[in-house]
C-alpha positions as CSV (number, residue, x, y, z in Angstrom):
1,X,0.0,0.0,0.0
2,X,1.3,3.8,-1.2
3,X,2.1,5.8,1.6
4,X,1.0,9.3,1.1
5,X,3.4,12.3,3.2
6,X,0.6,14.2,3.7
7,X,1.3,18.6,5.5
8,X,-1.5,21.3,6.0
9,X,-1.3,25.0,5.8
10,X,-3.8,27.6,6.4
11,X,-5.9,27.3,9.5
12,X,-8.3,30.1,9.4
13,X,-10.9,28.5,8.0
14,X,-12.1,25.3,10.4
15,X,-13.5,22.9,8.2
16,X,-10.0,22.0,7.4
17,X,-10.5,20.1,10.7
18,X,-13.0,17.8,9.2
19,X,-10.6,17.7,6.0
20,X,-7.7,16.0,8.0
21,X,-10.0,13.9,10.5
22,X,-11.2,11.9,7.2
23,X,-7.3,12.1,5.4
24,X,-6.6,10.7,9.7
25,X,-9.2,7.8,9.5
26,X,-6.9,6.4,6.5
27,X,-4.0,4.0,6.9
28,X,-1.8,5.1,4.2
29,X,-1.4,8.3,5.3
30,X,2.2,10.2,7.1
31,X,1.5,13.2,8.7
32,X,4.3,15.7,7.9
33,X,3.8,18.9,8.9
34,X,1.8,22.1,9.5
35,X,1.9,26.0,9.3
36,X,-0.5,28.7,9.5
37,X,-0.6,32.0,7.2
38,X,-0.2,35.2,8.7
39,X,-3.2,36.9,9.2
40,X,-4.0,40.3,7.9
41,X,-4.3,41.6,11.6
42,X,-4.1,39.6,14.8
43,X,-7.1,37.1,16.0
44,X,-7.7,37.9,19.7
45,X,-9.2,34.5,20.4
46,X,-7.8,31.2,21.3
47,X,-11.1,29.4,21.8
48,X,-12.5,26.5,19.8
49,X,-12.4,26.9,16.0
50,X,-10.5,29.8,16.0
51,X,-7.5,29.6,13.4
52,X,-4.9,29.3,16.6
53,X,-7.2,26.5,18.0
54,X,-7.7,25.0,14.8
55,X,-3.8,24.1,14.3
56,X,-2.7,24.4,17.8
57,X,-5.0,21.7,19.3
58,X,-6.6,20.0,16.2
59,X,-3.7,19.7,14.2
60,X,-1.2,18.7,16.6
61,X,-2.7,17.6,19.5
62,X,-5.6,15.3,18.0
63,X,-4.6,14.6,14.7
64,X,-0.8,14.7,15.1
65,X,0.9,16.2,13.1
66,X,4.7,16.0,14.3
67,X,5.8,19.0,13.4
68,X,4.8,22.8,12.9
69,X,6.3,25.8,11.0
70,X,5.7,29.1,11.5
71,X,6.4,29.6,8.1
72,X,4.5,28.0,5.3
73,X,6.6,29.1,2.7
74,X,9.9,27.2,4.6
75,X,7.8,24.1,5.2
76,X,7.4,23.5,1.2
77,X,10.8,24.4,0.8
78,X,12.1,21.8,3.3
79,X,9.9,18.6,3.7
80,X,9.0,15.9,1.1
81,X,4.8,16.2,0.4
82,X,2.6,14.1,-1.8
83,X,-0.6,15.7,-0.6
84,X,-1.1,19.4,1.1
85,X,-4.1,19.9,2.5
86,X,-4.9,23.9,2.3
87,X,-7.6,26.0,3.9
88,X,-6.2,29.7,4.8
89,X,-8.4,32.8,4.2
90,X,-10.6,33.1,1.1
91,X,-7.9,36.1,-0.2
92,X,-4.9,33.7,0.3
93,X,-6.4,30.7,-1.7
94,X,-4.4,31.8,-5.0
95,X,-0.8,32.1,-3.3
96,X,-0.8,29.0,-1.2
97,X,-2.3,27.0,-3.8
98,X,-0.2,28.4,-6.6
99,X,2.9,27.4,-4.5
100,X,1.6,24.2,-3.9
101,X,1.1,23.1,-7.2
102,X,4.7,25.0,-8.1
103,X,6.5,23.1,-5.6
104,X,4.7,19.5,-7.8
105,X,2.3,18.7,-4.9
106,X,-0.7,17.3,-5.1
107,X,-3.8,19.3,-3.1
108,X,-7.3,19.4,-1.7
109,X,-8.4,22.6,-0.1
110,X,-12.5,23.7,1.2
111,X,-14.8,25.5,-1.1
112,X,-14.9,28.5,-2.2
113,X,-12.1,27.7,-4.6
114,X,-10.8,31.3,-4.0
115,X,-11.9,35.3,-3.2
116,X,-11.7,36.2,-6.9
117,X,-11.8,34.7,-10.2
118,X,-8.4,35.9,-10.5
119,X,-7.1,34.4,-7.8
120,X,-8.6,30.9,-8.8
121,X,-6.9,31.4,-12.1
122,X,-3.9,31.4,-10.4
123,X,-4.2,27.9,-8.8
124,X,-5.4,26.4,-12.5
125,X,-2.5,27.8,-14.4
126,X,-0.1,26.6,-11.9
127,X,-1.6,22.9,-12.0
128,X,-1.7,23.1,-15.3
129,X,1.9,24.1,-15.6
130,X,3.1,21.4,-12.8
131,X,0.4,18.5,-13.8
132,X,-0.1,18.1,-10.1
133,X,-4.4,17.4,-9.2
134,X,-6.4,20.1,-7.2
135,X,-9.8,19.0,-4.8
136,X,-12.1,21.7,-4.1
137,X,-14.2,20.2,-1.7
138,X,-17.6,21.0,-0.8
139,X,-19.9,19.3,2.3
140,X,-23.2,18.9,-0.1
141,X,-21.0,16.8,-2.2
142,X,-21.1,13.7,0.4
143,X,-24.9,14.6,0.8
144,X,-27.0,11.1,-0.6
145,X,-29.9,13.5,-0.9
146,X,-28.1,16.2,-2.7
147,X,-26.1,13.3,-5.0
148,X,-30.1,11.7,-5.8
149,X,-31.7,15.1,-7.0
150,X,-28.9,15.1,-9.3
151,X,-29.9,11.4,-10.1
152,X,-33.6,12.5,-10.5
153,X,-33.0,15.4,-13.2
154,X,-31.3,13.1,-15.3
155,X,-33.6,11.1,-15.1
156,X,-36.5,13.9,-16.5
157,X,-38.0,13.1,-13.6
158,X,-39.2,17.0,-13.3
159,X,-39.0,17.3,-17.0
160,X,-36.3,20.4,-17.8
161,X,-34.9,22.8,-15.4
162,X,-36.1,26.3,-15.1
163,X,-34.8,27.4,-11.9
164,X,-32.5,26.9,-8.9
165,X,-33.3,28.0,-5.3
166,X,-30.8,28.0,-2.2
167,X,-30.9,29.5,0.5
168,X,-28.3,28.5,3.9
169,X,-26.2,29.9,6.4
170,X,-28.7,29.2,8.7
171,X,-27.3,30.6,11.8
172,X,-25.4,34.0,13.4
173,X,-22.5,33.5,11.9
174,X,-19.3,31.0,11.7
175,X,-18.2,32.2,14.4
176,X,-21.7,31.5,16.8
177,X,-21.6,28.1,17.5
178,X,-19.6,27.9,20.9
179,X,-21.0,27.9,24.2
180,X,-19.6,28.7,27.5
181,X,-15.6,29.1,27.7
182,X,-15.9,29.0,23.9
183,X,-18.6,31.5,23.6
184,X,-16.9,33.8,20.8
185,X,-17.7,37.5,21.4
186,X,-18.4,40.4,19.1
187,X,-15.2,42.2,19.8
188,X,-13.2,38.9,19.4
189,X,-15.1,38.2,15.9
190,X,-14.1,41.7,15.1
191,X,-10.7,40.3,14.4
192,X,-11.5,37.6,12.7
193,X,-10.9,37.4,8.9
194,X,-14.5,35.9,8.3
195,X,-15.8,39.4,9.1
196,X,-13.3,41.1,7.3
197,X,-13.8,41.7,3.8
198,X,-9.8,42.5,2.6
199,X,-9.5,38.7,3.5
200,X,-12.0,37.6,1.9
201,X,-14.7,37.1,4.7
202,X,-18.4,37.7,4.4
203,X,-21.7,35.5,3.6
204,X,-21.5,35.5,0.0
205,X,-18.0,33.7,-0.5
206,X,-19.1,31.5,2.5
207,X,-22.5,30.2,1.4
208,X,-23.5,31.5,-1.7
209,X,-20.5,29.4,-3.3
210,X,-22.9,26.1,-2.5
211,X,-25.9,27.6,-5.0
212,X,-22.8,28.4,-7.5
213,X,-21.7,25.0,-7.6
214,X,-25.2,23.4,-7.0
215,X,-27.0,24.9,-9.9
216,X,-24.0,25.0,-12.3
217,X,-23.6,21.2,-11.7
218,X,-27.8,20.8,-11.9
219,X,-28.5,22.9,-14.8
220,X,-25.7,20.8,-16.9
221,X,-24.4,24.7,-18.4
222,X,-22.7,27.8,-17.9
223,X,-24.2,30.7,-16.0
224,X,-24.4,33.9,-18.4
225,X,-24.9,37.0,-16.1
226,X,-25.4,37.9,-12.9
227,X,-26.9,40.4,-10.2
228,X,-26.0,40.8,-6.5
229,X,-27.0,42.5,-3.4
230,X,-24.7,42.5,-0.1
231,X,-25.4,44.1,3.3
232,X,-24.3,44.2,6.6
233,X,-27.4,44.2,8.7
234,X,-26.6,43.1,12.1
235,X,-22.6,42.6,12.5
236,X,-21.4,46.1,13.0
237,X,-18.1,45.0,14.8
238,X,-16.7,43.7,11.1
239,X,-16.5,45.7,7.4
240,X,-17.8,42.1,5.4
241,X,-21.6,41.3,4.7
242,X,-23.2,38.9,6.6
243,X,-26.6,38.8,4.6
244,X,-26.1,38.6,0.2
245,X,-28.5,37.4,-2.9
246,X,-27.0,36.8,-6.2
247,X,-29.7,36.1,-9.1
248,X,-28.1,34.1,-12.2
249,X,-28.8,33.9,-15.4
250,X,-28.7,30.7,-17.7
251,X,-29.1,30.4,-21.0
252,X,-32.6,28.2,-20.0
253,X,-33.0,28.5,-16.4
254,X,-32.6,31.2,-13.4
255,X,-31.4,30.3,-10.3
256,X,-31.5,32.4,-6.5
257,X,-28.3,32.1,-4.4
258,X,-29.3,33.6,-0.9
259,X,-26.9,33.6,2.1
260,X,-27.4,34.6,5.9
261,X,-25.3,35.0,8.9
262,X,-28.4,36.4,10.6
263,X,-31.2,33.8,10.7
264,X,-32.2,32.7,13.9
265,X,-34.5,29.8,12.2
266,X,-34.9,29.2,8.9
267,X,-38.8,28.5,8.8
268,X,-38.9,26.8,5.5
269,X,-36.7,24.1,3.5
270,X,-33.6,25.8,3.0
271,X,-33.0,23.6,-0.5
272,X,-31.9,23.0,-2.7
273,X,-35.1,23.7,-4.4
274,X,-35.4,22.8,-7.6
275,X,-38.1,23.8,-10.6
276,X,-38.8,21.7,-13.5
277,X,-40.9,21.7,-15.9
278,X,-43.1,19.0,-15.2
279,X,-42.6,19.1,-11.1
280,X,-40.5,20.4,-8.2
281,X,-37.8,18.8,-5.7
282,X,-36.9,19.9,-2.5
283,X,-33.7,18.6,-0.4
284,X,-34.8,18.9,3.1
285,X,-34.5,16.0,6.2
286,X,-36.9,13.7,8.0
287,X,-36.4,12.0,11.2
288,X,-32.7,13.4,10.9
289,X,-32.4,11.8,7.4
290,X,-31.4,13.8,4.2
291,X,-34.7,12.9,1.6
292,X,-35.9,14.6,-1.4
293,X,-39.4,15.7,-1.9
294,X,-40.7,14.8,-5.3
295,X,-43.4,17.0,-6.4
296,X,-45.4,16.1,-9.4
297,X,-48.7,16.8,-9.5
298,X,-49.7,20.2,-9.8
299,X,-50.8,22.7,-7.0
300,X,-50.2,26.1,-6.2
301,X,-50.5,25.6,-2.2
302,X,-49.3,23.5,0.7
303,X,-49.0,20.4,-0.7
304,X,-48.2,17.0,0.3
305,X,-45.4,15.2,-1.7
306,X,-45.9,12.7,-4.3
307,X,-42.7,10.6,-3.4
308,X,-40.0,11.2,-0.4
309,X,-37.1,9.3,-1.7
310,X,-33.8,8.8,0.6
311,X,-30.2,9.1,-0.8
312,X,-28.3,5.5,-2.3
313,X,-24.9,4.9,0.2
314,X,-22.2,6.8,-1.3
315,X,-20.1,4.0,-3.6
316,X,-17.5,2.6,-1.5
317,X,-13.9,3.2,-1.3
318,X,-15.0,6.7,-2.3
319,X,-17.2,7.6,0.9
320,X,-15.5,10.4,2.6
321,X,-13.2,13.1,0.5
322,X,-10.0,11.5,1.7
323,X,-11.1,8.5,0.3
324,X,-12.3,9.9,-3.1
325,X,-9.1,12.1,-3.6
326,X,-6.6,9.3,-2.7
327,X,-9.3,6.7,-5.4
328,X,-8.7,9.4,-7.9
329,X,-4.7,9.7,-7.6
330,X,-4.2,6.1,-7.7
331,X,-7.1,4.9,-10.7
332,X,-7.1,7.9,-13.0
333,X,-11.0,8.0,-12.5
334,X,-12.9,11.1,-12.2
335,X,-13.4,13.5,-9.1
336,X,-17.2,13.1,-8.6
337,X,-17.9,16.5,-11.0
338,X,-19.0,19.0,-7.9
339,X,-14.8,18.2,-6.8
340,X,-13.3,19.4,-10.1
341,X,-11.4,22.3,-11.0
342,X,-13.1,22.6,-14.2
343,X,-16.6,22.9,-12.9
344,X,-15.2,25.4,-9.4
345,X,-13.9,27.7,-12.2
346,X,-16.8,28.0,-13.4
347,X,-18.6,28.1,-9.5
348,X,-15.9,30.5,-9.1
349,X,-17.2,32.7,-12.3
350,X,-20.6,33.4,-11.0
351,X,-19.5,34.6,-7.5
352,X,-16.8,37.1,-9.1
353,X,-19.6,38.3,-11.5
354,X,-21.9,38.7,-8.3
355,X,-19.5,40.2,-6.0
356,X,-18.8,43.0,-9.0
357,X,-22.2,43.4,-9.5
358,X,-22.6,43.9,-6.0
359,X,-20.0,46.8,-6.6
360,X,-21.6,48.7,-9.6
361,X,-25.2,48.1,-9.2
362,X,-25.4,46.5,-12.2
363,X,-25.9,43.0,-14.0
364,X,-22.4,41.9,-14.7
365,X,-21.9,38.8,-17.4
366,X,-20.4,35.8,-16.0
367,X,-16.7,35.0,-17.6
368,X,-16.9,32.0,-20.4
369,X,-14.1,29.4,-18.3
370,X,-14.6,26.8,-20.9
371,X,-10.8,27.1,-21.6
372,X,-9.6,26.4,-18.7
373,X,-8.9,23.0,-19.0
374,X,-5.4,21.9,-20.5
């Protein structure tokens, strides 16, 4: 069995803790070594999932990783890596990844794929250049209810796509979850990149990037234009939004990307929702179990579903993300199509064109990324 030498750099963002628990669970993995980046400004807070506490505890003290660098930049230059898993701020996605890739490594980093188109570009043309494989991972990817809509529009069972609705963030923030002596206050997430928009912090990169990916990899085509709205509504003690909408235009379909660091409960299924021509599906959970709601009879009220349909087991030996991205080195097959580069450029696309239209007031057209693919 090929042993992988796997390192880590960037901790800001903490689903890279859930990244190296699944590469952990593995037996052909040797952990190397870890560094942070440097932050634009210092975090005040040491508590759980803070970017200190995220390398600090996780990474050394649960995982293991044997080793730490305070320099990111001297840990590529000095250890041996087959894999780098990479999660720093959103505005730091294109160096770290760029050097990556330069330095022939292979890597797997959390969605969004960048802050900017731009930025992204710089990650493809350096895998391109170094032939090395990228992993953009995203957590509705290993959702079976998410994985059989997909199955269910291919199958016509809605007839053709019109539109796309998501809507998540459904809580006060990333930063909201801890409770007692990790209870994160407002001056504390006032440091923190996610609220900073210079880093690349704010709602839209955080969860309008799912309805990006979702409806690009539903629809089957590329977005043509798009129109955003940001605001910061009730988070005073950062410069980034915590509440954005970007409507995008396909050549046959619409779709509605909302995001919300301010929603106490959601009310309604948060989605995906998805309209076709002949029905309606909507993602939601029962009994703590991710189903789809097959709508196919007509109504234009409360409704009760024609079919609730569970998820199939994700195929094995390509269960978790560790798993697929290891699968994929070692058989040449496929990333599952929500993992590729190809298909996050083009994710990637649509929240550029939102986060400029955002900026001018205007509908902006979404950047043809057809090309990008050597």
């Amino acid at each position: 069995m090929k042993k992988y030498r796997v390192g880590a750099i960037g901790f800001a963002h903490m689903h890279i803790n859930h990244l190296l628990d699944e590469f952990a669970k593995l037996p052909n993995v040797e952990w190397v070594a870890c560094a942070d980046t440097k932050p634009n400004f210092p975090e005040e807070t040491k508590k759980r999932s803070s970017r200190w506490w995220n390398m600090n505890v996780h990474a050394r003290q649960t995982i293991g990783i044997p080793k730490g660098y305070d320099c990111w930049r001297e840990m590529l230059d000095k250890e041996e890596l087959d894999i780098v898993v990479f999660c720093p701020e959103n505005a730091k996605h294109g160096e770290v990844g760029e050097a990556i890739a330069n330095k022939g490594i292979h890597m797997v980093t959390e969605k969004p794929m960048a802050a900017t188109l731009a930025e992204a570009l710089r990650i493809v043309r350096a895998v391109n250049k170094n032939k090395v494989e990228l992993m953009v991972n995203w957590p509705t990817t290993w959702s079976p209810a998410v994985r059989k809509m997909k199955d269910l529009i291919d199958a016509g069972t809605i007839g053709d796509v019109w539109e796309v609705k998501w809507r998540n963030g459904a809580s006060m923030g990333p930063l909201s979850y801890g409770s007692g002596e990790d209870e994160i206050f407002a001056d504390e997430k006032g440091t923190s990149w996610w609220h900073n928009s210079e880093s690349g912090g704010g709602v839209l990169l955080d969860y309008c990037c799912y309805g990006a990916c979702l409806s690009r990899w539903f629809i089957g085509e590329s977005a043509v234009a798009c129109q955003g709205i940001k605001a910061n509504l009730l988070s005073p003690y950062g410069n980034a939004e915590d509440n954005a909408i970007i409507t995008v235009r396909y050549p046959k379909a619409l779709t509605i990307l909302e995001a919300t660091w301010t929603t106490w409960a959601t009310g309604v299924a948060t989605g995906p929702i998805v309209y076709g021509t002949k029905g309606c599906l909507v993602a939601t959970s029962r009994d703590h179990t991710p189903v789809v709601e097959v709508y196919t009879s007509r109504s234009h009220g409360a409704a009760a579903p024609d079919q609730v349909i569970e998820g199939d087991p994700l195929p094995e030996k390509r269960a978790t993300l560790a798993e697929e991205f290891i699968y994929h080195l070692e058989t040449g097959e496929p990333l599952h199509p929500t993992l590729q580069m190809q298909h996050n450029i083009e994710a990637m696309a649509i929240l550029d064109a939102g986060i400029r239209s955002a900026a001018s007031g205007k509908i902006e057209m979404v950047n043809d990324m057809k090309w990008c693919i050597g």
